[in-house]
C-alpha positions as CSV (number, residue, x, y, z in Angstrom):
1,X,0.0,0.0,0.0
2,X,1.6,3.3,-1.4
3,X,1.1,6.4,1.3
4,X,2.3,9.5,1.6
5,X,4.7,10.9,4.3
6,X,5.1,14.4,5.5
7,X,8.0,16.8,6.8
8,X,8.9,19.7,8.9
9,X,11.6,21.2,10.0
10,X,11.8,18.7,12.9
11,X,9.4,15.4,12.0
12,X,8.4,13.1,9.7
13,X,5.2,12.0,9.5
14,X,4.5,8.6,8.1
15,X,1.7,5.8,8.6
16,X,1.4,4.1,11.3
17,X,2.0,0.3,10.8
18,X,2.6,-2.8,12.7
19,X,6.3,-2.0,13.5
20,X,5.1,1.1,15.7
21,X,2.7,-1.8,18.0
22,X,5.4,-1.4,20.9
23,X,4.9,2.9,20.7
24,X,0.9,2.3,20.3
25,X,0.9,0.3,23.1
26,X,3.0,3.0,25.4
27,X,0.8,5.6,23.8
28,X,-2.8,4.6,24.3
29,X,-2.2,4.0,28.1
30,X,-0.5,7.4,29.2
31,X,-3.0,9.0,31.7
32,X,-3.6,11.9,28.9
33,X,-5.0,9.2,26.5
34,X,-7.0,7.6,29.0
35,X,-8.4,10.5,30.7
36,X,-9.0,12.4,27.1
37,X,-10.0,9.6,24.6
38,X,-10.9,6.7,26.3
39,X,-9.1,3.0,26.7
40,X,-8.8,1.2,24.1
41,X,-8.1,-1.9,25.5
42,X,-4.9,-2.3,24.1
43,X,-2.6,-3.3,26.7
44,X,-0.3,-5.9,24.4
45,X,1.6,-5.9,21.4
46,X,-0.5,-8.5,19.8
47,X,-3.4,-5.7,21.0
48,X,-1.3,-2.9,19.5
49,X,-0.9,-5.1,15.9
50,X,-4.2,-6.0,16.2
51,X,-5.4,-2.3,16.6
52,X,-3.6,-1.0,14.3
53,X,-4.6,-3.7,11.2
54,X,-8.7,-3.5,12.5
55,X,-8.2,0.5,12.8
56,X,-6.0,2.4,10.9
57,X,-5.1,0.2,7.9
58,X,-8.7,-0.1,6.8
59,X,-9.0,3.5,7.1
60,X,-5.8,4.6,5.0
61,X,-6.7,2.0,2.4
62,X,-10.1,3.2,2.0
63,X,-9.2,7.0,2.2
64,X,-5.4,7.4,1.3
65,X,-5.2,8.4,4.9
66,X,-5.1,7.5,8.6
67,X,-2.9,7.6,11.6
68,X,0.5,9.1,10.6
69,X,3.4,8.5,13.3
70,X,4.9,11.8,14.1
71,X,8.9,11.1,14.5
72,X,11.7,13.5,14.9
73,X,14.3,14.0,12.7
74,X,17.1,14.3,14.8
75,X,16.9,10.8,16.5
76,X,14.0,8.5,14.2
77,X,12.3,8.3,18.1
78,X,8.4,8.2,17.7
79,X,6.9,10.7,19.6
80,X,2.9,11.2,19.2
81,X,0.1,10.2,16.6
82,X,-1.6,12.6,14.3
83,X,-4.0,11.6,11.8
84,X,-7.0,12.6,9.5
85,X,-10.2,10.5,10.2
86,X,-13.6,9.6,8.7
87,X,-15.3,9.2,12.0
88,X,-18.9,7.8,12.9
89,X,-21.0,10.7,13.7
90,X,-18.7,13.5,11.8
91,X,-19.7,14.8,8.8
92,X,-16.5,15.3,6.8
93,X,-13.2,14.5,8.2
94,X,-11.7,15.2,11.9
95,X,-7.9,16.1,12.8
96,X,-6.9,14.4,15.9
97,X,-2.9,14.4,18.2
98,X,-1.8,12.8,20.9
99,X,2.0,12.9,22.1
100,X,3.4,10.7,24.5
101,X,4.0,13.6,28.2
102,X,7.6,13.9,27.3
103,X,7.1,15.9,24.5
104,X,4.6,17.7,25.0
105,X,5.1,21.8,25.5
106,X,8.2,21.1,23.0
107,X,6.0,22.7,19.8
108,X,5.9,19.0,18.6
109,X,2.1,19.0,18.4
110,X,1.2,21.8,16.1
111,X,4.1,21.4,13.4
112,X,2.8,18.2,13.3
113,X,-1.2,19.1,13.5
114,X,-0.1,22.3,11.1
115,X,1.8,19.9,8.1
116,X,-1.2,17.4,8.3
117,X,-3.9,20.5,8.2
118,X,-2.1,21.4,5.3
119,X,-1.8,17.8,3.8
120,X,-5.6,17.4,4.3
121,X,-6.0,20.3,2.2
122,X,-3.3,20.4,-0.5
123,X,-2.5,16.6,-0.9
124,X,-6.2,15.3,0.2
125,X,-7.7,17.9,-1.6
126,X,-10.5,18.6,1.3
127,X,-12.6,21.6,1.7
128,X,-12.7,21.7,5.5
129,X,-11.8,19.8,8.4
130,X,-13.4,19.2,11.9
131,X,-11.8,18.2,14.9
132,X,-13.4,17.0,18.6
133,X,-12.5,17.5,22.1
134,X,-13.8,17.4,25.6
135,X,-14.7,20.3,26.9
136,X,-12.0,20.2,29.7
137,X,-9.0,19.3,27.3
138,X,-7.5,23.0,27.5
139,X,-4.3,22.0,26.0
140,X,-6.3,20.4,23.1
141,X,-8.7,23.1,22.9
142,X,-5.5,25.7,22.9
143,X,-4.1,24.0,19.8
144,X,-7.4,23.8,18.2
145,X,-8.0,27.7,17.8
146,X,-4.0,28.1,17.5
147,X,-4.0,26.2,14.5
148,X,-7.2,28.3,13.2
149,X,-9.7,26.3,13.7
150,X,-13.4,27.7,15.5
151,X,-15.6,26.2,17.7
152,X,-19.1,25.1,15.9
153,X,-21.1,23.3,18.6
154,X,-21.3,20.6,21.7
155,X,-22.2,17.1,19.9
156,X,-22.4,13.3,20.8
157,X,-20.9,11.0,18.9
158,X,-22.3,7.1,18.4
159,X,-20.9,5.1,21.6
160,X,-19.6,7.9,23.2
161,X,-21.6,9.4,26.3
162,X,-19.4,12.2,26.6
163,X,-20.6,15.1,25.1
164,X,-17.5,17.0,23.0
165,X,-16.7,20.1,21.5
166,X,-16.7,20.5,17.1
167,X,-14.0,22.9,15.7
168,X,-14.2,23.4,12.0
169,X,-11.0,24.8,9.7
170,X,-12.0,25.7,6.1
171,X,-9.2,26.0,3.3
């Protein structure tokens, strides 16, 4: 499967396969994740692979995109996620980030956010694009209206009792 990767100054940003399981796995239980997005019940590497086949390869097959692990230059570590997603319950595409505490405050999280805002425009050829948060995710929400986006509304999404907050960014 041919996808595209993306650069700044600092990262790379390439799709997330099966070699990152060990990352996913480190990433989906910081307390961040779990207190922002949920668990995801991935706990193993053989979770991690089997996440990301069932969730993010589908996803960039079907769309061209997905989950794009954000890696810095300077030393090939994987730092964070950021992806573009057709989500349940979303009309159009969301942006979502998540960095693993270490780097976070570093600027990591917008130059990524900012290259794959621009991808989602320029390479993906999109019109707009949403993204969701919980009302109480200030860094998340900070990042949101840095990067230009404007809050829309409160929604629920399917299987999801938390009510979140819809940002919108048009090109």
């Amino acid at each position: 499967m041919s996808t595209k990767t993306f650069e700044t100054n600092r990262l790379i940003l390439r799709a997330t396969t099966v070699n990152d399981a060990s990352f996913i796995v480190e990433l989906l239980n910081t307390p961040k994740w779990l207190k922002y997005i949920g668990d995801r019940n991935v706990h193993t590497i053989e979770d991690a692979v089997q996440y990301i086949k069932d969730k993010f390869n589908p996803h960039l097959k079907q769309y061209g995109y997905s989950t794009y692990s954000v890696i810095k230059k300077e030393d090939n570590t994987i730092i964070g996620t950021c992806g573009l997603y057709n989500r349940e319950g979303i009309e159009g595409v969301d942006i979502g980030f998540a960095f693993l505490p270490e780097y976070e405050g570093k600027g990591y999280a917008f130059e990524a956010a900012n290259r794959l805002k621009q991808a989602a425009f320029e390479d993906f050829n999109l019109t707009f694009i949403k993204a969701i948060t919980l009302p109480n995710n200030t860094s998340s929400k900070k990042l949101l209206e840095r990067l230009g986006f404007t809050f829309k509304s409160l929604i629920n999404i399917p299987n999801d009792e938390e009510t979140l907050m819809l940002y919108e960014l048009k090109a």
